[in-house]
C-alpha positions as semicolon CSV with decimal commas, in nm:
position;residue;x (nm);y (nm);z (nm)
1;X;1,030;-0,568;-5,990
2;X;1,221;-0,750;-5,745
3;X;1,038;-0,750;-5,412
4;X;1,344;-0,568;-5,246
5;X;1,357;-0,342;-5,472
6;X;1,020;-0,229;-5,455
7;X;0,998;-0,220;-5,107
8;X;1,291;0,049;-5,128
9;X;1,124;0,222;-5,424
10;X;0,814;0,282;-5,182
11;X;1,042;0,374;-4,889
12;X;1,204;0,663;-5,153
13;X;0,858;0,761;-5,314
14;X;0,724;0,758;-4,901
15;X;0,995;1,015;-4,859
16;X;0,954;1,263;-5,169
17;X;0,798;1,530;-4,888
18;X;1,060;1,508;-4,662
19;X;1,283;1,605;-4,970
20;X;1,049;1,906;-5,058
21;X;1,136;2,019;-4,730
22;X;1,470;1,989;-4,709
23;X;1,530;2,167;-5,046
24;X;1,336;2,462;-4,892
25;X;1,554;2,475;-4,606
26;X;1,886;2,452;-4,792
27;X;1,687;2,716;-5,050
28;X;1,693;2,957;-4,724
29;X;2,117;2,960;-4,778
30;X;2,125;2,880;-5,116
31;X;1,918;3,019;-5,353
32;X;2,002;2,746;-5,593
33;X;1,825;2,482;-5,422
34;X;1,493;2,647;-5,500
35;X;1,546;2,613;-5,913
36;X;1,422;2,319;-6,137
37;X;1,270;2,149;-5,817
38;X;1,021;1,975;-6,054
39;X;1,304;1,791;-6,213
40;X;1,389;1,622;-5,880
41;X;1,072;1,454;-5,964
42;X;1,136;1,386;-6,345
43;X;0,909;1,661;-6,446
44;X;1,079;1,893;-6,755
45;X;0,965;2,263;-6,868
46;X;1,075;2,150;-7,245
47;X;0,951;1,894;-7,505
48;X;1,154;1,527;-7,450
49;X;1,408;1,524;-7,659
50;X;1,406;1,314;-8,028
51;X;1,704;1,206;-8,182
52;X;1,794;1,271;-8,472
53;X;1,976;1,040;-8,791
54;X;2,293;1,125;-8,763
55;X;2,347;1,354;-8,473
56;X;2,603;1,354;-8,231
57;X;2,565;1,081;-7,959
58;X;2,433;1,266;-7,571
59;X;2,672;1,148;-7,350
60;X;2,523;1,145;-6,980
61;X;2,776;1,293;-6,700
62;X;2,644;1,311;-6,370
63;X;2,842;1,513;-6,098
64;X;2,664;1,539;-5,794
65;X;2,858;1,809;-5,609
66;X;3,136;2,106;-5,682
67;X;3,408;1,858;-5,612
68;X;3,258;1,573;-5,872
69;X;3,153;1,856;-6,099
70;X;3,561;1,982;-6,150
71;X;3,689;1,587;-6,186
72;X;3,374;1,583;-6,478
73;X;3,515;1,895;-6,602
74;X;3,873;1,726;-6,656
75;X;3,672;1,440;-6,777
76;X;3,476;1,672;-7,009
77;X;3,811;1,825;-7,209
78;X;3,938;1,490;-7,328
79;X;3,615;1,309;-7,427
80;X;3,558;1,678;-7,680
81;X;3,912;1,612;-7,817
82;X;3,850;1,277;-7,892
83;X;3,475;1,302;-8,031
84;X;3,465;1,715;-8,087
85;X;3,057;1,665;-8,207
86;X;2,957;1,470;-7,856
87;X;2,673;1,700;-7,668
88;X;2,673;1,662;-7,283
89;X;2,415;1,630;-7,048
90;X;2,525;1,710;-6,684
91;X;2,309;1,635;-6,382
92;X;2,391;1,724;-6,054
93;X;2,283;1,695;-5,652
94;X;2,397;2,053;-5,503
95;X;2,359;2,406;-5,583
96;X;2,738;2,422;-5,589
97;X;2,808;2,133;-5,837
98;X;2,511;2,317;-6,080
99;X;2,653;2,617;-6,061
100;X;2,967;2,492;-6,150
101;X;2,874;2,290;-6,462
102;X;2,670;2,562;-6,601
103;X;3,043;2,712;-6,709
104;X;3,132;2,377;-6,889
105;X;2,835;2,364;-7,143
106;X;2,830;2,415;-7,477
107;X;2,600;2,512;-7,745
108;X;2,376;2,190;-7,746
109;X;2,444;2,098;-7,399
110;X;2,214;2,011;-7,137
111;X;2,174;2,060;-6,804
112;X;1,915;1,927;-6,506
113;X;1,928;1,766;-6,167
114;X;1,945;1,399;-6,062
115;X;1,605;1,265;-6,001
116;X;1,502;1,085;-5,670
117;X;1,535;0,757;-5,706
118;X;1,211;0,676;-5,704
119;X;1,080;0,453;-6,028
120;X;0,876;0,690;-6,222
121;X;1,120;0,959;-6,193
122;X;1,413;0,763;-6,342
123;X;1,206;0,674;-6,618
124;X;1,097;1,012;-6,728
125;X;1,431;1,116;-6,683
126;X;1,532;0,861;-6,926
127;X;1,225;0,907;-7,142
128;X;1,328;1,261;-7,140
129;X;1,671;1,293;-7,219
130;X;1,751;0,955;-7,381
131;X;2,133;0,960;-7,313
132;X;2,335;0,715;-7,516
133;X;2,595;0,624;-7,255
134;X;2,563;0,737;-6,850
135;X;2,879;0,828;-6,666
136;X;2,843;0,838;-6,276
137;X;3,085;1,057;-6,100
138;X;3,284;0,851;-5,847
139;X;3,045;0,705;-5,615
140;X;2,719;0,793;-5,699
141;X;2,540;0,461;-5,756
142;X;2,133;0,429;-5,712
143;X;1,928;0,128;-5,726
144;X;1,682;0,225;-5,921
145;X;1,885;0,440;-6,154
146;X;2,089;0,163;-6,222
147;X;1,795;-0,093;-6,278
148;X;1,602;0,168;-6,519
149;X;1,916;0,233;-6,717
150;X;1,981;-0,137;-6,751
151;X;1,611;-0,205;-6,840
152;X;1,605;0,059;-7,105
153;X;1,972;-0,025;-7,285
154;X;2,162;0,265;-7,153
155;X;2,531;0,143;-7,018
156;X;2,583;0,311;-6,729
157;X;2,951;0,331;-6,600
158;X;3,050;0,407;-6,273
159;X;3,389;0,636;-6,390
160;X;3,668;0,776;-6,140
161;X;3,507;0,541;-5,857
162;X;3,647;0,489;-5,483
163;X;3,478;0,315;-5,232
164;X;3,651;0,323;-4,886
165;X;3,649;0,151;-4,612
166;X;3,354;0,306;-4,416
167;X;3,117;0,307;-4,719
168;X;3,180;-0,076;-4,835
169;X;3,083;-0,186;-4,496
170;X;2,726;-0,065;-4,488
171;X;2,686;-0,124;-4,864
172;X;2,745;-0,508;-4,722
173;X;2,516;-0,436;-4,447
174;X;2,247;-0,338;-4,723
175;X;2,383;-0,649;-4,932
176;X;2,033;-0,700;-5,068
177;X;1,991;-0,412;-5,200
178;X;2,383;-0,281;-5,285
179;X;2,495;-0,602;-5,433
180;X;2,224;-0,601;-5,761
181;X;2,277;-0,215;-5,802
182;X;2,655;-0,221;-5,824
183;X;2,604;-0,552;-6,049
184;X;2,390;-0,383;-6,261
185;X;2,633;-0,122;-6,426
186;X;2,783;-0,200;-6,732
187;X;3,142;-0,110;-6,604
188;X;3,379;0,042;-6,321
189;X;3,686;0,217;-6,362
190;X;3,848;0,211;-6,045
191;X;4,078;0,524;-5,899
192;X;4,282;0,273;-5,704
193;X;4,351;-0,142;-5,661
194;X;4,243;-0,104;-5,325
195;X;3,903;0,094;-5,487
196;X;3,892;-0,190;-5,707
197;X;3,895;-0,482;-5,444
198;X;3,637;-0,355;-5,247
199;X;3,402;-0,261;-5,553
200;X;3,455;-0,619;-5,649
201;X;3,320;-0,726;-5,354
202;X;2,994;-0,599;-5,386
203;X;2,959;-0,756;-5,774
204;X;3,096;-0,449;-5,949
205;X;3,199;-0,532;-6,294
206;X;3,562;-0,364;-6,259
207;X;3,690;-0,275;-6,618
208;X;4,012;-0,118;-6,504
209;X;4,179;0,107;-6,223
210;X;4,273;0,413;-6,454
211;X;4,395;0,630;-6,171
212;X;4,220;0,994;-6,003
213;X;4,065;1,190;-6,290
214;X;4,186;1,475;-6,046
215;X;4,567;1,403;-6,097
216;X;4,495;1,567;-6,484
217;X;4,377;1,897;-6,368
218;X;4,534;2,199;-6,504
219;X;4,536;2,435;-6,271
220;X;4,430;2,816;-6,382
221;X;4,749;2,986;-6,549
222;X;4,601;3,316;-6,465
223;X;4,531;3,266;-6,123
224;X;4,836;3,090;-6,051
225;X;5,032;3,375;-6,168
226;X;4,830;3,662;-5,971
227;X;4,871;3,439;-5,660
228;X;5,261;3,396;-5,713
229;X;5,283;3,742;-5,785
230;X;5,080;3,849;-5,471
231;X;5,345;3,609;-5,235
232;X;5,615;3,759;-5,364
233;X;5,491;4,076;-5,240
234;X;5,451;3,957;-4,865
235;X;5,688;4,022;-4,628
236;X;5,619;3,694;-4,424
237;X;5,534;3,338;-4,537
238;X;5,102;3,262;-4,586
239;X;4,980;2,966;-4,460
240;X;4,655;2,874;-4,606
241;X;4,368;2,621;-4,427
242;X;4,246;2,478;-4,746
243;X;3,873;2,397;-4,752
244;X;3,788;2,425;-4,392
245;X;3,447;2,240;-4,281
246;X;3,252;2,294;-3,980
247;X;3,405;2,300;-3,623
248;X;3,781;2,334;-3,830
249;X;3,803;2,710;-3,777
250;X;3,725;2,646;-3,369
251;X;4,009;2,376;-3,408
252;X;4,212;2,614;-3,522
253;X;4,176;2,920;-3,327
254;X;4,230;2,668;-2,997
255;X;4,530;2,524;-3,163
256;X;4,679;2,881;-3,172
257;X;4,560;2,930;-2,821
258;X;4,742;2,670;-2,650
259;X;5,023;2,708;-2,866
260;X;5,364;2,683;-2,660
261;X;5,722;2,779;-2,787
262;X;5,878;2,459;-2,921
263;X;6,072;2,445;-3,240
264;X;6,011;2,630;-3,505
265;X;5,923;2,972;-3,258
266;X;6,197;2,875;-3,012
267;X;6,479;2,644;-3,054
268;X;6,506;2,585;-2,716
269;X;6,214;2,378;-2,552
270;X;6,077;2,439;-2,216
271;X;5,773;2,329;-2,050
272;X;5,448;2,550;-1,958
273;X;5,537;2,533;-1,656
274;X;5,846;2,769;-1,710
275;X;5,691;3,003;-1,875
276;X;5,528;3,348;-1,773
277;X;5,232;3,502;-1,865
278;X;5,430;3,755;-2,018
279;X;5,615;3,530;-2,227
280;X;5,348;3,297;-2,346
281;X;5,138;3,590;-2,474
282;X;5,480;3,712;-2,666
283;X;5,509;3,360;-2,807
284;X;5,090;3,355;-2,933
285;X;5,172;3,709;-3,071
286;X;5,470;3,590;-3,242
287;X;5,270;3,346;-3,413
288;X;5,028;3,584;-3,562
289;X;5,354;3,793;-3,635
290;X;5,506;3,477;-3,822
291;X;5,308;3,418;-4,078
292;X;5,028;3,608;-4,259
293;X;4,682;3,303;-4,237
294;X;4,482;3,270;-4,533
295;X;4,149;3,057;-4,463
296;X;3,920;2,923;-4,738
297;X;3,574;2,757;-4,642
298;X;3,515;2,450;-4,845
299;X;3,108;2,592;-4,861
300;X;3,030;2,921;-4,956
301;X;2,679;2,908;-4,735
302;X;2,980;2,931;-4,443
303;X;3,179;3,219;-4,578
304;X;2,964;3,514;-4,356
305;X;2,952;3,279;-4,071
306;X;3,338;3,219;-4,075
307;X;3,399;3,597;-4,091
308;X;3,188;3,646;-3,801
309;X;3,355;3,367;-3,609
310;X;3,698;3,528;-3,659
311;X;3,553;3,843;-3,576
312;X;3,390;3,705;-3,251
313;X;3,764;3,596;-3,177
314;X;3,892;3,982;-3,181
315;X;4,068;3,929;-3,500
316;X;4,051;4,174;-3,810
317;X;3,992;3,987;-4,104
318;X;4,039;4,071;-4,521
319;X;3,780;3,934;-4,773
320;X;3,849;3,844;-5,119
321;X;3,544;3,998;-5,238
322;X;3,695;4,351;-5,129
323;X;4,048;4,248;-5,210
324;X;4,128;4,586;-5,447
325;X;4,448;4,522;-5,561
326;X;4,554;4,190;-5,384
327;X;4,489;4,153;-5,042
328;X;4,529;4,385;-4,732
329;X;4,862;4,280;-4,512
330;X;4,736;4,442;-4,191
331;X;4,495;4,197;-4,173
332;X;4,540;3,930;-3,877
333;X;4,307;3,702;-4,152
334;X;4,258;3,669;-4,521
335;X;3,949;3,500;-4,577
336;X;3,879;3,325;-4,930
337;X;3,474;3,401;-4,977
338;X;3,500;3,373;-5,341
339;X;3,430;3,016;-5,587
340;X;3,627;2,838;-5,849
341;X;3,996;3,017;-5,750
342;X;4,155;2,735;-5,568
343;X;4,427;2,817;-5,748
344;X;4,458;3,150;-5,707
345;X;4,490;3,050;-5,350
346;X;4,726;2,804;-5,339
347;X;4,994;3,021;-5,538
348;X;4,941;3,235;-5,255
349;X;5,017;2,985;-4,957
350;X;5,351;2,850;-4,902
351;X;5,198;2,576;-4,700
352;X;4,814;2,442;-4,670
353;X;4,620;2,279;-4,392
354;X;4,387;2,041;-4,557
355;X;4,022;2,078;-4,478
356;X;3,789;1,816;-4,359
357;X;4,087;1,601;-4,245
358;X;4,085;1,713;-3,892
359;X;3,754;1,636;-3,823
360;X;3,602;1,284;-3,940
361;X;3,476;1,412;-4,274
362;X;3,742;1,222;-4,488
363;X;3,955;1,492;-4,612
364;X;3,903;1,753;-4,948
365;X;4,104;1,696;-5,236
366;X;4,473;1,715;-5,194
367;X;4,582;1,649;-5,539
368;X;4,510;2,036;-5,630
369;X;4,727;2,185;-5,407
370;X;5,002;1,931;-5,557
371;X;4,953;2,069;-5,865
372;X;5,009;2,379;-5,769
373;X;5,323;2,326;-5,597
374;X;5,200;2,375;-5,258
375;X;5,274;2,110;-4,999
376;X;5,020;1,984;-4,783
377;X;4,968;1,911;-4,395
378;X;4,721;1,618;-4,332
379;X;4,503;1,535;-4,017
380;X;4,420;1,184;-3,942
381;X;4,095;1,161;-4,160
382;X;4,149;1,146;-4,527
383;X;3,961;0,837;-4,585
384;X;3,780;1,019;-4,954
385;X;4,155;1,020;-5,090
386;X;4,340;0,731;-4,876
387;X;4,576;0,614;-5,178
388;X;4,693;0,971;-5,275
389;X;4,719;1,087;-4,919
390;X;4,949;0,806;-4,829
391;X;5,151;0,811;-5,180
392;X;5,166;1,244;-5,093
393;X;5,326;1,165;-4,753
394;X;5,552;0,919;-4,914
395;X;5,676;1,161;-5,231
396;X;5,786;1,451;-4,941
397;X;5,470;1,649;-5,067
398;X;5,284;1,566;-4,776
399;X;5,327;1,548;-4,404
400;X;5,071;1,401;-4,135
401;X;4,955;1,493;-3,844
402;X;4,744;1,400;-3,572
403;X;4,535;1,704;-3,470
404;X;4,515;2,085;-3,548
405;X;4,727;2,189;-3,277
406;X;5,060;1,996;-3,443
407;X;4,938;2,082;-3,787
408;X;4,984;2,440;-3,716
409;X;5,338;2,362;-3,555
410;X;5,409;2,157;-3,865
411;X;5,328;2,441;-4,119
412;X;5,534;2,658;-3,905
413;X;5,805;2,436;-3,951
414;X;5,782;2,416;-4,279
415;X;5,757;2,776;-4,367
416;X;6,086;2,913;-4,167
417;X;6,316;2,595;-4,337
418;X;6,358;2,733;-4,708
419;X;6,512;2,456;-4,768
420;X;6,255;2,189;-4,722
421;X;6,011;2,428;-4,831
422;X;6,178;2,423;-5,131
423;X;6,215;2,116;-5,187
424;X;5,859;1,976;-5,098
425;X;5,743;2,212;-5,327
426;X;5,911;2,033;-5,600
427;X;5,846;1,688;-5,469
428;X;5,460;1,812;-5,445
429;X;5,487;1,924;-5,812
430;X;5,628;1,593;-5,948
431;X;5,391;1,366;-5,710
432;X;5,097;1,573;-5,914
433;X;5,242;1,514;-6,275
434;X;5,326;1,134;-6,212
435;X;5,042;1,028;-6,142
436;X;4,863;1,185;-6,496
437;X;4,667;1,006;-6,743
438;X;4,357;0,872;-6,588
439;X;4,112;1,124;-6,800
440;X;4,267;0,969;-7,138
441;X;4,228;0,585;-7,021
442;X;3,831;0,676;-6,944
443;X;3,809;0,790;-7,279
444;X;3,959;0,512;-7,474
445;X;3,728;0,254;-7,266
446;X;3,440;0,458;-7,413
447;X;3,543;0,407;-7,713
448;X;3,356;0,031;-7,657
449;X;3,049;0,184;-7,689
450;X;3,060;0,557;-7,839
451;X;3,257;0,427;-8,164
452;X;3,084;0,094;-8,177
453;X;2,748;0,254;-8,276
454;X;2,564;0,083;-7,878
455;X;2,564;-0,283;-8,054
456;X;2,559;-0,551;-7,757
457;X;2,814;-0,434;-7,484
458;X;2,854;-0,628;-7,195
459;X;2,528;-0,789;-7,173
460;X;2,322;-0,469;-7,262
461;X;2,150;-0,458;-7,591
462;X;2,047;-0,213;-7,836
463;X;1,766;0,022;-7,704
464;X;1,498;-0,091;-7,994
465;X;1,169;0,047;-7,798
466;X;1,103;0,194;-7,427
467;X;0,994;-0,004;-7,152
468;X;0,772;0,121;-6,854
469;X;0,701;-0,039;-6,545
């Protein structure tokens, strides 16, 4: 072992108690933490698995949140219609993303966390489970992971990656111990050029830039009809803040606050300075009057706490999980407290407010609400999708913004001009489908080693016997 390496292996095995006890505490809000805990180790309830002559090759996926865990699920569907036999293992990092892939299995599946990336844990994982291929989810790349894999003859492919900005410069600050890890995977499909360029900095072996696995996700028929049908019910537009994060909400609730009565609520500017009391309160109340608000947390951990916030703030509020027959219209707030119906609630909006863009947290995914027709206003941060934020602005299905207090003015904008509404509904449509096809490119480039039987494949060999260090 390299003498870097191990010095970080005994950092990571120095800090297996501090990970007990953070597991404990996220256990406290979600249950799921507290399941399987041995496996964060590489300990296993069952017998390790022995292959069988002739069975189906156990392709390795490993999604390490919700958001991961839906592009792997897009992932999933074309790599069964091209190999229908494959089994699956899925490992994951949160509760969320587990709970998640536990819908995609199938008969023969498997399903366990990530180790810690510690040596002896990535080897009985890989003792264990004895994957044929490895897929990481996006950006998920470990040193040790990536060193065992390699060691043991398991390709391990870095698949719908991004690397921004941010995250390449302190991978170059931790050159010594980045540069061999990224080096050490047996390929990278890049989401964009730019993705591509900065993985190859770092020694990445980039195969291809196939596009955003997210661009081929088919949005829930069902729920996008119930939504539709429960907007064309409301007698004023719904303007939904998709995927809020912390400290968004407060953001919000200010930016209605100080809101003053330029275009769209009055034609005619005038400065605060003109205005009464009277007439600014008539010009907050008008926009509660305006528009119905639909808010969705991006964590469900946050879904009581929201409620209570909006509460604190004097305003009634309507929760999906007591939503009867759709959802009440006297309520000041329709809160989203329910999993997996993104696109239930999109159908619903006319307009969303992106979530973790208006505070530095990089943005949530965008590319959803373009596939379900439903335009999008941006905040400055949306460094986790850069290249389809920019290309969303520049289709018309997107608009940017530099804070929450002209994102709300924006949506309001958008909502009373039918005929822009219209139309970036279309464009946000179209920008979605165009951009198609990165799920079926991942699948041919496994071909390389899922039809060739694992003979040598980019410098890894055949796994013959297993190697322990």
């Amino acid at each position: 072992m390299r003498p870097v390496l191990w010095l970080y292996s005994t950092l990571a095995w120095a800090a297996q108690p501090l990970l007990r006890r953070k597991l404990r505490r996220r256990a406290q809000a979600e249950p799921g933490y507290a399941q399987h805990v041995p496996e964060r180790f590489g300990h296993y309830d069952s017998a390790p698995r022995v292959p069988q002559p002739g069975e189906p090759p156990l392709v390795w996926i490993h999604a390490a949140s919700l958001g991961e865990t839906r592009a792997a699920a897009i992932l999933l569907t074309a790599l069964r219609a091209r190999w229908p036999t494959v089994r699956v293992l899925l490992t994951h990092g949160t509760a969320t993303g587990r709970a998640e892939g536990a819908k995609l299995l199938q008969p023969g599946d498997l399903q366990a966390w990530l180790p810690w990336d510690t040596p002896g844990a990535v080897q009985r994982f890989v003792r264990h489970f004895r994957p044929q291929l490895g897929l990481l989810m996006e950006t998920e790349v470990w040193p040790n992971l990536v060193a065992v894999c390699r060691a043991q003859g398991v390709p391990l492919v870095l698949a719908n990656a991004r690397l921004n900005a941010t995250s390449l410069r302190k991978a170059q600050r931790l050159s010594w111990l980045s540069r061999p890890a990224y080096a050490g995977l047996a390929a990278v499909w890049a989401q964009t050029e730019a993705d591509a360029q900065r993985l190859r900095s770092l020694g990445a072996p980039v195969q291809a830039v196939v596009g955003n696995l997210k661009f081929d996700v088919q949005p829930n028929a069902q729920q996008l009809a119930q939504g539709r049908t429960w907007r064309a019910r409301q007698g004023r537009p719904v303007v939904l803040l998709a995927s809020t994060r912390e400290g968004e909400e407060a953001l919000w609730l200010q930016a209605l606050q100080t809101l003053q009565p330029q275009e769209p609520l009055n034609k005619e500017p005038k400065t605060a300075l003109s205005l009464t009391q009277q007439a600014q309160a008539a010009i907050k109340k008008q926009a509660w009057q305006a528009v119905q608000w639909l808010l969705v947390p991006r964590h469900p951990q946050r879904f009581d706490e929201v409620a209570q916030q909006l509460q604190s703030a004097g305003l009634s509020v309507a929760r999906r999980s007591q939503w009867v027959d759709g959802p009440a219209s006297q309520a000041d707030v329709w809160l989203g407290d329910s999993l997996g119906e993104m696109p239930l609630y999109y159908a619903l909006a006319d307009v969303a407010l992106l979530g973790g863009s208006f505070a530095p947290l990089g943005g949530q995914n965008l590319i959803e609400a373009a596939a379900c027709a439903c335009p999008v206003v941006l905040g400055p941060h949306t460094f986790n999708f850069a290249q389809a934020a920019e290309d969303a602005c520049a289709s018309g299905a997107a608009q940017r913004v530099a804070d929450m207090a002209q994102a709300v003015r924006a949506a309001l904008a958008w909502v009373h001009d039918e005929a822009a509404l219209a139309q970036a509904r279309q464009q946000a449509q179209q920008f979605a489908q165009s951009h198609q096809g990165a799920a079926q490119a991942m699948v041919e480039a496994m071909a390389q080693w899922l039809d060739g039987g694992f003979e040598d494949q980019k410098g890894l060999k055949p796994r013959s016997e297993e190697h322990t260090s």
